[in-house]
C-alpha positions in Angstrom: -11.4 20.4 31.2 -8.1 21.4 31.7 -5.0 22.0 29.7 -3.1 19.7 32.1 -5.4 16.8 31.8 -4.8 15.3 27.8 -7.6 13.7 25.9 -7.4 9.9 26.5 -6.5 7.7 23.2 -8.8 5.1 23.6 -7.6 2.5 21.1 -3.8 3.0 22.1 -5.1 2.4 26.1 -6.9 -0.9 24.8 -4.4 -1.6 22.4 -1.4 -1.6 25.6 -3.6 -3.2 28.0 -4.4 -5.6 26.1 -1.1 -6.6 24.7 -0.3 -6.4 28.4 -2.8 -8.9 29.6 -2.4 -11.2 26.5 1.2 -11.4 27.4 1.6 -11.5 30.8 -1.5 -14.4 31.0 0.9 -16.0 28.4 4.6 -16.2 30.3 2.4 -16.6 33.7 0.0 -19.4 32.3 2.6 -22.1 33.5 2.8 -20.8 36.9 -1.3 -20.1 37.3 -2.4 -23.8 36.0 -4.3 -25.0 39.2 -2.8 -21.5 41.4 -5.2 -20.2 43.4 -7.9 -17.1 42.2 -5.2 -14.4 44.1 -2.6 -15.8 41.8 -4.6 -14.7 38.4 -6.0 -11.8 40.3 -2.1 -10.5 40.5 -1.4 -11.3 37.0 -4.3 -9.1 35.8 -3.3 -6.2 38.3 0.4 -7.1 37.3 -0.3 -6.5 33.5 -3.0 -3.3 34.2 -0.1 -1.7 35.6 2.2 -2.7 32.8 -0.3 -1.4 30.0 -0.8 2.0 32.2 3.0 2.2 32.1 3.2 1.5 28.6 0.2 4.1 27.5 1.9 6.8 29.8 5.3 6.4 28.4 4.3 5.7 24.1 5.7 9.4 23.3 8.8 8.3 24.6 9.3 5.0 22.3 7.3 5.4 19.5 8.8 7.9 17.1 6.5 9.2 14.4 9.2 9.0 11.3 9.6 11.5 8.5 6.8 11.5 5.6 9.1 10.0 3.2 8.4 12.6 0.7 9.2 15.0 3.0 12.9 13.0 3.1 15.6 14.8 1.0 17.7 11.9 0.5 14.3 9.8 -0.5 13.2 12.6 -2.5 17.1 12.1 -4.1 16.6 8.3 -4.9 13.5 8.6 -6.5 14.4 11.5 -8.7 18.2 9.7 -9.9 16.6 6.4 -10.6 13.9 8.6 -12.6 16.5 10.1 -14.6 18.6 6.7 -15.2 15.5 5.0 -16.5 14.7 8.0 -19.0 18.7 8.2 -20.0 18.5 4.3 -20.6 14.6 4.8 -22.4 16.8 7.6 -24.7 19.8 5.3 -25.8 17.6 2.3 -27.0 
């Protein structure tokens, strides 16, 4: 194998396809009642291609975040409100 082709994340493929199909069935389903089998046949192909799309492109919107310990200014939040709760523990 290789280093051009990438390993294949099977659940992500599923989980895109499937979203794709589930959804395009759904905003189709009004137009397919009683359509002929060509009909359903391009909404299938119409939402394989859309998952494909969307399992290509998830690097591109999906953003992994910061580890939110990792995060200075969370890091900052949970240290003050530490420190208030031990001032206020002090005064009573």
């Amino acid at each position: 194998m290789t280093r051009s082709i990438q390993h294949i994340n099977w659940a992500a493929l599923g989980a895109n396809l499937g979203s794709a199909l589930l959804f395009t069935l759904l905003l189709l389903s009004p137009f397919l009642w009683g359509a002929p089998l060509w009909h359903w046949l391009l909404a299938v192909a119409i939402a394989l291609v859309l998952g494909m799309y969307f399992y290509v492109r998830r690097e591109h919107y999906e953003e992994p975040g910061p580890d939110a310990w990792s995060c200075p200014a969370f890091v900052d939040t949970v240290v003050r409100r530490r420190v208030l709760l031990v001032r206020a523990a002090a005064r009573s």
